[in-house]
C-alpha positions as CSV (number, residue, x, y, z in Angstrom):
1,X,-64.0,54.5,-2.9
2,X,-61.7,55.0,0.0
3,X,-63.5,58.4,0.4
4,X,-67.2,56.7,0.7
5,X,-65.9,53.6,2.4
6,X,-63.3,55.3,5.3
7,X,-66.0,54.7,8.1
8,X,-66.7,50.8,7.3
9,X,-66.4,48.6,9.8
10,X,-64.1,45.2,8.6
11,X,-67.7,43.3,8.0
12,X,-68.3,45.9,5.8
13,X,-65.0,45.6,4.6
14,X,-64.8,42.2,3.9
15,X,-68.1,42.3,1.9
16,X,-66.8,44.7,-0.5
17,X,-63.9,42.9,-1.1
18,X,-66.4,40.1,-2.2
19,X,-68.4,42.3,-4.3
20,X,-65.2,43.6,-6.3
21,X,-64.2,39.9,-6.9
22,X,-67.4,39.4,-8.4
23,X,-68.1,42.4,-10.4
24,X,-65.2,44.8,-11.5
25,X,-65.0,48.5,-11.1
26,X,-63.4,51.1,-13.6
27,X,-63.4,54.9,-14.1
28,X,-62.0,56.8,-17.0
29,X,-59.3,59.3,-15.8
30,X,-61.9,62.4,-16.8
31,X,-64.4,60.9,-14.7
32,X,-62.4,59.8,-11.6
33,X,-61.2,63.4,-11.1
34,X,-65.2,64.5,-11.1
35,X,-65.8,61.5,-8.6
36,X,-63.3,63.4,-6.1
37,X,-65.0,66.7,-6.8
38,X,-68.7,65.4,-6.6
39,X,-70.3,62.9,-4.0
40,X,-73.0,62.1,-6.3
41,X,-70.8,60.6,-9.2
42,X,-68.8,59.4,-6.7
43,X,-71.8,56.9,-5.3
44,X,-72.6,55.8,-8.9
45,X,-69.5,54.4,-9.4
46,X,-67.5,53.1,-6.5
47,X,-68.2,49.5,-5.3
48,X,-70.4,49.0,-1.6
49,X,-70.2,46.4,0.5
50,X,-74.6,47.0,-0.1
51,X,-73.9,45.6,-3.3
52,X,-73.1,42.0,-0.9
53,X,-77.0,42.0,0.2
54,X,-79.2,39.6,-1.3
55,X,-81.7,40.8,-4.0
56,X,-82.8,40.9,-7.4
57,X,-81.6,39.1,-10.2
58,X,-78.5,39.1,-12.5
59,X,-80.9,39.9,-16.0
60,X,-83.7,42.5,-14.8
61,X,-85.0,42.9,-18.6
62,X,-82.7,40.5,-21.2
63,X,-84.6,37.4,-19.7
64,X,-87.5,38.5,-21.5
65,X,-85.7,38.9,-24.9
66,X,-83.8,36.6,-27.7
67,X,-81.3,37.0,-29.9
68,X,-82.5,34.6,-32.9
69,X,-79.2,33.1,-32.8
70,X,-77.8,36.2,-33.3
71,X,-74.9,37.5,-30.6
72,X,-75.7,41.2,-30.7
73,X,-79.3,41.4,-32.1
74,X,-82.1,41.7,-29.6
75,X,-85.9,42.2,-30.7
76,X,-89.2,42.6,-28.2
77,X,-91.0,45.1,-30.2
78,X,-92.7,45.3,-33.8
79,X,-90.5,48.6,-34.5
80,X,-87.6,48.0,-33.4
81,X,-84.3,46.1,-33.5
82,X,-82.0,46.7,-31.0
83,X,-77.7,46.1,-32.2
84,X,-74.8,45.9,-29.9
85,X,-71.4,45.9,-31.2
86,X,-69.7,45.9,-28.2
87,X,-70.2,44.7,-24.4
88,X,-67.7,47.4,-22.2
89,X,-68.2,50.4,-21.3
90,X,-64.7,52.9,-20.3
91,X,-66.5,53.4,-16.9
92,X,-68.9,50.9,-15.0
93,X,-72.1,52.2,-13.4
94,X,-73.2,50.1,-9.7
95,X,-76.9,49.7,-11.1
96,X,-76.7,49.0,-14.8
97,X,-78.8,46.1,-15.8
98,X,-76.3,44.0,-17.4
99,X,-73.9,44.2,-14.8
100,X,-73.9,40.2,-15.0
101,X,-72.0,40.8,-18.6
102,X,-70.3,44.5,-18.4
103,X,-69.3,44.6,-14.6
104,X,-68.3,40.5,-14.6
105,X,-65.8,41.0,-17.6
106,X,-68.0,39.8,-20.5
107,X,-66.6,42.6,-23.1
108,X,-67.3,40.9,-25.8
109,X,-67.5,42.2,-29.2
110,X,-69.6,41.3,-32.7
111,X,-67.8,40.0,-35.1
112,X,-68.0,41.1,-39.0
113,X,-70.8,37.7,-39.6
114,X,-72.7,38.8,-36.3
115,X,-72.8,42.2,-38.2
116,X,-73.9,41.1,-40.8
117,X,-76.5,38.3,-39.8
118,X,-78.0,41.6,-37.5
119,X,-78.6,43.5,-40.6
120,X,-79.8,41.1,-42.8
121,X,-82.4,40.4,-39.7
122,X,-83.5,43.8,-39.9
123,X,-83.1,44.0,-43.3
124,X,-86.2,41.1,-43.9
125,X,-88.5,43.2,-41.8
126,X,-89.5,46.3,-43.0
127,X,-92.0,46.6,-39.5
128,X,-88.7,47.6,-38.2
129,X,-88.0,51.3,-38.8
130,X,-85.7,52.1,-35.7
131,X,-82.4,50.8,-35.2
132,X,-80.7,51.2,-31.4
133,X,-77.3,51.0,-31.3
134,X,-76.4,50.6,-27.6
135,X,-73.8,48.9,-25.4
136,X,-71.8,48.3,-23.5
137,X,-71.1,51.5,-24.8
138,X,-70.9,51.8,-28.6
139,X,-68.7,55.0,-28.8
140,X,-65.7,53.2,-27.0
141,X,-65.3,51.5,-30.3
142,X,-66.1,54.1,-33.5
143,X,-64.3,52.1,-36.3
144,X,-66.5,49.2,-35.1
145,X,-69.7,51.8,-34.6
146,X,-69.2,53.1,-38.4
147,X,-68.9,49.8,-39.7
148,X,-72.6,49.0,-38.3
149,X,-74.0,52.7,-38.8
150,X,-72.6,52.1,-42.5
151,X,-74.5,48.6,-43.0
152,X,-78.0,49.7,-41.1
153,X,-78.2,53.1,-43.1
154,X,-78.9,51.2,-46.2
155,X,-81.8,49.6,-45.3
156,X,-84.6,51.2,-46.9
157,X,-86.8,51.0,-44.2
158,X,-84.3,52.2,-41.3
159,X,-85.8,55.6,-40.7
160,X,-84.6,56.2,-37.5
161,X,-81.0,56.0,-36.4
162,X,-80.5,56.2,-32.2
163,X,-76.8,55.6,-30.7
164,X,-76.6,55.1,-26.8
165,X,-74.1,56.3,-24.9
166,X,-72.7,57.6,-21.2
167,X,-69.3,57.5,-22.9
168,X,-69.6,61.5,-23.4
169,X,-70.3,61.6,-19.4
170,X,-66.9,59.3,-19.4
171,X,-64.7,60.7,-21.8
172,X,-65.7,63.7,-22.9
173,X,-62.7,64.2,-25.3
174,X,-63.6,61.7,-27.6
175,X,-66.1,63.6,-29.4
176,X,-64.0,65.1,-32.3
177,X,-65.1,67.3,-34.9
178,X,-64.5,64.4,-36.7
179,X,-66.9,62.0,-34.8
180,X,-70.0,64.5,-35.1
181,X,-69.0,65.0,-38.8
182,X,-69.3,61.3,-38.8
183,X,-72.5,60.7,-36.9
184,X,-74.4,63.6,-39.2
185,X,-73.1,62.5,-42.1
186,X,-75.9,59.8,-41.7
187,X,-78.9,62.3,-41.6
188,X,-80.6,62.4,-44.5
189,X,-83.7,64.4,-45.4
190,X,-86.1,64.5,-47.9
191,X,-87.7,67.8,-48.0
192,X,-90.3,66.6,-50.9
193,X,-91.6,63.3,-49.1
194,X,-90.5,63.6,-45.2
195,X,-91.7,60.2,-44.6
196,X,-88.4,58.6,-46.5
197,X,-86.0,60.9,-44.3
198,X,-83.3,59.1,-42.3
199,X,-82.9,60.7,-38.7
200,X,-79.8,59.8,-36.5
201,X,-80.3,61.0,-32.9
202,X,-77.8,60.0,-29.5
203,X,-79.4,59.3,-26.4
204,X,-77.0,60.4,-23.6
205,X,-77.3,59.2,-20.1
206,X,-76.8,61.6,-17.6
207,X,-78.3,61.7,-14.1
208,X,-77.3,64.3,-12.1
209,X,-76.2,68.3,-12.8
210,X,-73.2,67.9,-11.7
211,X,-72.2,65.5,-14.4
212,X,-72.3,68.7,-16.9
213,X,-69.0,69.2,-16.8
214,X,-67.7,71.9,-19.2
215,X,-66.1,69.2,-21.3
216,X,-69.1,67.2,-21.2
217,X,-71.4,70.1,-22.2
218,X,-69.1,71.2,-25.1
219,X,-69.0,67.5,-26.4
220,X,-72.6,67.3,-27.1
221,X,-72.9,70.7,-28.8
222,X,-70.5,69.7,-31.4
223,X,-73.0,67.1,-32.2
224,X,-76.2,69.3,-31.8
225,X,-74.4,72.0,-33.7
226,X,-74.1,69.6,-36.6
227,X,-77.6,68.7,-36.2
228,X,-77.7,65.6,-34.4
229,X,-80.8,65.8,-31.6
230,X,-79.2,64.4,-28.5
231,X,-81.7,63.2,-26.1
232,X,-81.0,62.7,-22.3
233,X,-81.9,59.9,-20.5
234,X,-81.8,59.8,-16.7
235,X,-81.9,56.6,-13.8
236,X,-83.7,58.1,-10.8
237,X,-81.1,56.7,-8.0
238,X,-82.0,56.7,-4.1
239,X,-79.5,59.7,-2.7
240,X,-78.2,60.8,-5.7
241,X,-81.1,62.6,-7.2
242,X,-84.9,61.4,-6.1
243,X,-85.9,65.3,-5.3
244,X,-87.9,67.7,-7.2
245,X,-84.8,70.2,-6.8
246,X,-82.3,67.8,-8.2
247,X,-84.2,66.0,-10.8
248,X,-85.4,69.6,-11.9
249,X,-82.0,71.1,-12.6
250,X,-81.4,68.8,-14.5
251,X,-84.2,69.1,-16.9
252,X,-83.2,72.7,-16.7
253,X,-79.6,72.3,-17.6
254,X,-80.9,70.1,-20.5
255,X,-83.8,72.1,-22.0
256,X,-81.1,75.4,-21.9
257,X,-78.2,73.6,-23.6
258,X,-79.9,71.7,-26.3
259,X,-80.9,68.6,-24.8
260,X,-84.4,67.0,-25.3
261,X,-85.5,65.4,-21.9
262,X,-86.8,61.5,-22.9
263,X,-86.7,59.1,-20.6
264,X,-86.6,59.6,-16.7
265,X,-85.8,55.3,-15.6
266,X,-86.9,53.7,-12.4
267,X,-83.7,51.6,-11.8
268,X,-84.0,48.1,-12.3
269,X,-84.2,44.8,-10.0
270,X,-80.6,44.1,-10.3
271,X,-78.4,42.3,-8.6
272,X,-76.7,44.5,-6.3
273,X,-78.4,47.8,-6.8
274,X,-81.5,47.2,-4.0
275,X,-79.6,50.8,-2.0
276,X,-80.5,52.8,-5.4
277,X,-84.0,51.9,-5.7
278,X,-86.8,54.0,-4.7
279,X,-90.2,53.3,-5.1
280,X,-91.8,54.1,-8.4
281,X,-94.1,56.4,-6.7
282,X,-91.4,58.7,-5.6
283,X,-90.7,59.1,-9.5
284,X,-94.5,59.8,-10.0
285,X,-94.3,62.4,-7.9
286,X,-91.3,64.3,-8.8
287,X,-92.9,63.9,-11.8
288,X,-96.2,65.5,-10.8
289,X,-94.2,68.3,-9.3
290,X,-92.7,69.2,-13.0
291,X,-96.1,68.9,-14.6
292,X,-96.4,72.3,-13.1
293,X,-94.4,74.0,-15.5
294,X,-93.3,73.9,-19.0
295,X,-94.4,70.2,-21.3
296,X,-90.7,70.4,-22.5
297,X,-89.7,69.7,-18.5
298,X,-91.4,66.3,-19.2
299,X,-89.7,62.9,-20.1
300,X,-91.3,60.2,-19.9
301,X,-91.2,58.6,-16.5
302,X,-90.9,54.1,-17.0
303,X,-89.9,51.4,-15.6
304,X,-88.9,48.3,-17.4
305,X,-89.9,44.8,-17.2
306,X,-88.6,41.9,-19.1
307,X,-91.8,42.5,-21.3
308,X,-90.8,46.0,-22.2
309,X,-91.7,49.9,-21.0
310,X,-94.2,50.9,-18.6
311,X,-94.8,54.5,-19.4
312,X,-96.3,56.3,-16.3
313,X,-97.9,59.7,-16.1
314,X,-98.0,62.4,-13.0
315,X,-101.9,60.9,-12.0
316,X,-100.9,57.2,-12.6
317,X,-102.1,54.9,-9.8
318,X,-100.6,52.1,-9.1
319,X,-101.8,48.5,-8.1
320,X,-99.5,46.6,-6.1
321,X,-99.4,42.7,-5.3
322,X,-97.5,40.8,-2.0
323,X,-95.5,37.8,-3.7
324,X,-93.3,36.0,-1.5
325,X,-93.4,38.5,1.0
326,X,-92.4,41.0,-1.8
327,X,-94.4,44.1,-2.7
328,X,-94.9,44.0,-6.8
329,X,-96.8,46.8,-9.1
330,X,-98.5,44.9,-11.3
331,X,-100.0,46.2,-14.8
332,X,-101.4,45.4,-18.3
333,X,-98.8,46.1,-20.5
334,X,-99.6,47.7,-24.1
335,X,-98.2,44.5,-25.5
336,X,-100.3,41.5,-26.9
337,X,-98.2,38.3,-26.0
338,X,-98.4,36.7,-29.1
339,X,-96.8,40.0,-31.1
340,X,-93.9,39.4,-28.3
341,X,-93.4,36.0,-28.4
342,X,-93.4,36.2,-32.2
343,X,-90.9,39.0,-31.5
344,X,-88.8,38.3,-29.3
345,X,-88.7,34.1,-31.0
346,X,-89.7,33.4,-27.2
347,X,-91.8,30.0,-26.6
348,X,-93.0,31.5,-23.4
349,X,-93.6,34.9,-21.7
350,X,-91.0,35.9,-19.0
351,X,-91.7,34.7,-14.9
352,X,-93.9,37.1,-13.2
353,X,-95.8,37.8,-16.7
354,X,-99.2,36.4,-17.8
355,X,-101.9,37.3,-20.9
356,X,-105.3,38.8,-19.3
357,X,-108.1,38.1,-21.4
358,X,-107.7,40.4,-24.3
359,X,-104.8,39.2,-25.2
360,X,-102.6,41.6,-23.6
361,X,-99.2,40.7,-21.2
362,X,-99.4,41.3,-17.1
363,X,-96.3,42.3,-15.8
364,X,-95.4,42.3,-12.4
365,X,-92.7,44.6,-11.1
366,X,-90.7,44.6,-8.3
367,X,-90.8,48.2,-6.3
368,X,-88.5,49.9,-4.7
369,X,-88.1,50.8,-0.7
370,X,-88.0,54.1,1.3
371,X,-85.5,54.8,3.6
């Protein structure tokens, strides 16, 4: 912070002290010595007085979701259930979308009857096949992690297993042999029917090459080693890496040590984050730039309403609507509204979301700014 913040003026000054009363700000020891090597973690960590102005709003894509009474169980979609066991994370990112609970001091864990109400949920659908553990960040608690990997793997109809994490980014040293032993001990296939195999896969959030540390990288290869597909998800963030060349290394550095490219997010419409957002164009077209070379250089570019993903391609053209002044990209989702209300137990679609005739949900999407 004090090396981002040494040229403030004391407005400046005194906004920031105002956003740190409001949202908190942490780094693991592993990752505060990167910050002082690397401007770019450094930015995605340390509290702006920017985060002061104005905009967006405290629940960017949980307004559009319920819990069914559940504390830790969300549901939008037909496939999949999404757990959380724990709300805190060992380091706190400026633009995460539920900054209003991680970054304001909600760290609240499930208890053993959320647990269990979660799987029994799951466990009376068998529509749901995928099971997304997330957080918060669910390897900063791996007693509590096993005890809900343990419960989810016997439902019968879980096929897919997928544990999200920036933890490895944050403290790379807690990936023991006997964590990935762990973790693979819940991959189970069936080589005569591969239909009734059980895959367990991590989804690592990483958004910049210089976040590869050596510890980071030899963390995940103890999982991939052991079989455990680790897929990396990347925010595009205004200055940190919306270019070709940046977002490109990356996918480089991925494909060359084992990790899938997935999901390439536009950031969200959260409070605070309105300096990290770029328009979703700009991601289109670092995107169109990739489509040059190899499909595995690919993930899949969307941006997230409280409706669900928007999954955008390198010739997508977008439509944009002025509300209030504000420039919106508005689209027909792939979701019928009455699948997500029945979903997500919602008695009405989120603001800014309508059905078109067909049946399907319009979202409307804030965009992001140019410099």
């Amino acid at each position: 912070m004090d090396r981002l913040g040494k040229n403030m003026v004391q407005g400046e000054r005194e906004l920031l002290r105002d956003v740190m009363k409001q949202y908190h700000s942490k780094m693991s020891p592993s990752l505060a010595k990167l910050a002082k090597e690397s401007e770019v973690v450094m930015k995605q960590f340390a509290p702006s007085h920017l985060e002061a102005e104005p905009f967006g709003t405290t629940k960017p894509f949980e307004e559009g979701k319920n819990n069914h009474g559940i504390y830790g169980l969300e549901r939008i979609y037909e496939d999949r259930a999404v757990i959380t066991p724990y709300f805190e994370c060992a380091a706190y990112c400026r633009y995460c979308f539920k900054k209003s609970r991680t970054l304001a001091g909600e760290a609240k864990r499930m208890s053993d009857s959320d647990i269990k109400r979660a799987v029994e949920f799951i466990r009376h659908d068998s529509r749901i096949k995928t099971a997304l553990i997330t957080g918060g960040d669910p390897f900063l608690d791996i007693e509590l992690l096993q005890k809900v990997l343990d419960q989810v793997s016997e439902i019968d109809h879980i096929r897919n297993i997928r544990v999200g994490t920036r933890n490895i980014l944050f403290s790379p040293e807690m990936v023991t042999d006997e964590l990935a032993d762990l973790l693979a001990s819940y991959q189970q296939i069936d080589y005569q029917n591969p239909r009734n195999s059980r895959n367990i896969s991590v989804g690592l959030s990483i958004n910049h090459i210089d976040e590869l540390t050596p510890a980071v990288v030899g963390a995940y290869q103890k999982l991939i080693q052991r079989g455990v597909a680790v897929r990396g998800q990347t925010v595009l963030l205004k200055g940190i890496n919306d270019s070709v060349t940046a977002i490109r290394e990356l996918m480089e550095a991925f494909l060359c040590t084992g990790i899938v490219p997935y999901y390439f997010l536009h950031c969200m419409p959260v409070v605070g984050a309105k300096h990290f957002r770029t328009t979703v164009q700009k991601g289109i077209d670092i995107i169109r730039e990739l489509s040059a070379r190899s499909g595995s250089y690919a993930p899949h570019y969307v941006y997230v309403t409280p409706a669900g993903k928007h999954r955008l391609g390198p010739d997508a053209k977008l439509t944009y609507q002025m509300l209030d002044g504000k420039r919106y990209i508005r689209a027909v989702t792939p979701y019928r509204a009455e699948d997500f209300l029945a979903f997500s137990d919602s008695n009405s679609l989120p603001e800014l979301h309508e059905t078109d005739e067909n049946g399907y949900i319009v979202s409307h999407y804030l965009d992001g700014e140019e410099d």
